[in-house]
Structure formats: C-alpha cells, structure tokens
N, C-alpha and C positions, 0 to 999 in steps of 0.2 A: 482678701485672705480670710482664712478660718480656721480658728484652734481649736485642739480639741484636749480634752484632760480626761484620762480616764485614773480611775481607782475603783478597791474595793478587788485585786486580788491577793491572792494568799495561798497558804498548805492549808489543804482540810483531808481527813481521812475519807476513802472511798466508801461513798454513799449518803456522804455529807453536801451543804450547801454553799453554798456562796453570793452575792448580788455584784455583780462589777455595772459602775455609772462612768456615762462620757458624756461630759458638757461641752457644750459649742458654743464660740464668742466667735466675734466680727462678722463678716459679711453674710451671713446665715442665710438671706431672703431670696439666696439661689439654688440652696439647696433643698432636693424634695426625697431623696432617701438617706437613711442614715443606718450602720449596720454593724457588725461584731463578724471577725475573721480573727481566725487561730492559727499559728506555725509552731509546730513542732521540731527537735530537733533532727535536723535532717531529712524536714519533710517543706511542701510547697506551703503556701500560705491558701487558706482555704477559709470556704463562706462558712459559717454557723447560722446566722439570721440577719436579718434585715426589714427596717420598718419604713413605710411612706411616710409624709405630712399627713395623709388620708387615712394613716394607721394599718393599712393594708401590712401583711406580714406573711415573712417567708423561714422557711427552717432546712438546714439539712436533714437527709433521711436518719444522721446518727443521733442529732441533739432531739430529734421530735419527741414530745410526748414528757420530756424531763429539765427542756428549758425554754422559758420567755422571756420574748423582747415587748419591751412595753417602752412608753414617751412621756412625758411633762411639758407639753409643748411651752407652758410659763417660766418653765426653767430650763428651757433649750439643752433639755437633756433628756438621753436615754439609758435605757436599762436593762440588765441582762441577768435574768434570776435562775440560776443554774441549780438543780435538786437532782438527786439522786448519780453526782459525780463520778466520775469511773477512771480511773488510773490513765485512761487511753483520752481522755479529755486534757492530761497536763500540754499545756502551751503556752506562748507568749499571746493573749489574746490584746486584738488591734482594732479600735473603732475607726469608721471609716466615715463619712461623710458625703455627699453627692449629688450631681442633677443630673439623673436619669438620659435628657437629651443634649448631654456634652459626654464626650468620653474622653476627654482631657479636662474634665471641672472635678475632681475630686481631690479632696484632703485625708493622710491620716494621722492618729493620733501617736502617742510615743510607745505604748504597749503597756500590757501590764501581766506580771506572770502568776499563771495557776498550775500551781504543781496538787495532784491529787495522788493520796500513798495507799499502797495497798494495805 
C-alpha cells in the first residue's frame, strides 16, 4: 500500500502562484513515476505533469512553460509550482503515484482544490 497527502491548495487571484506538495508513505520501492492530474467540474480527469525516479518529466501542452514538477527524493515527496495561474486552471488537483510496467499498480491521493479568480 501507498499513501499519498497532498497540500498546499488554495484561492489565489489570476496570475498568481501556488506550490501543491504530495508525500508518499508505505510501500514506495515499487513505484517509479509519480505525477499531478486535475478535474474540473464537469470535465474528465486529466494529466498536468508527471515525474520519473530518473526525474525525467512531462507536461501538458496547457501547463508548459508556467508550471514545474520537481522531487525530494529524501522526503518521498513531490512538487508542483504553478506561476502565472489562469482561471481555466481551477480544479480538484490529484497526485498520483505508479509503476510504469503494471497498469493495475497505481495509487491516488485525496485531492486538493485550486480555485483561481479572475
């Protein structure tokens, strides 16, 4: 098993920042990506970014260029530093956790909500 805690959302006004962190406990030593997905209301749940153990990294085409994913591998946690925020970014954002060669080995965390005001 593997928990995950995220925090560090909130209201910030559009074009403001934010950092959301999500720590991982128990069985960690199978997981080798770990990542940030967003659901909007009434919309699917969808990727934002995603980081390896190897720190390899991925982005949507929307978040590129105004948000990173960054790791502590010592404090089995990651990170999501979101700048220059845009009203179309509010969501329930959900870290995820995972081993790339199972597609049944993955955990998520409980959520955490970013509302951005115009």
């Amino acid at each position: 098993q593997v928990q995950l805690v995220e925090s560090g959302g909130g209201l910030v006004q559009a074009g403001g920042s934010l950092r959301l962190s999500c720590a991982a406990s128990g069985s960690i030593f199978q997981i080798n990506r770990m990542g940030w997905y967003r659901q909007a209301p009434g919309k699917q749940r969808e990727l934002v970014a995603t980081i390896t153990t190897g720190s390899s990294t991925n982005y949507s085409d929307s978040v590129k260029g105004r948000f990173t994913i960054s790791r502590d591998n010592a404090k089995n946690t990651i990170y999501l530093q979101m700048n220059s925020l845009k009203p179309e970014d509010t969501a329930v954002y959900y870290c995820r956790a995972e081993n790339i060669y199972s597609v049944s080995y993955y955990y998520w965390g409980q959520g955490t909500q970013v509302t951005v005001s115009s």
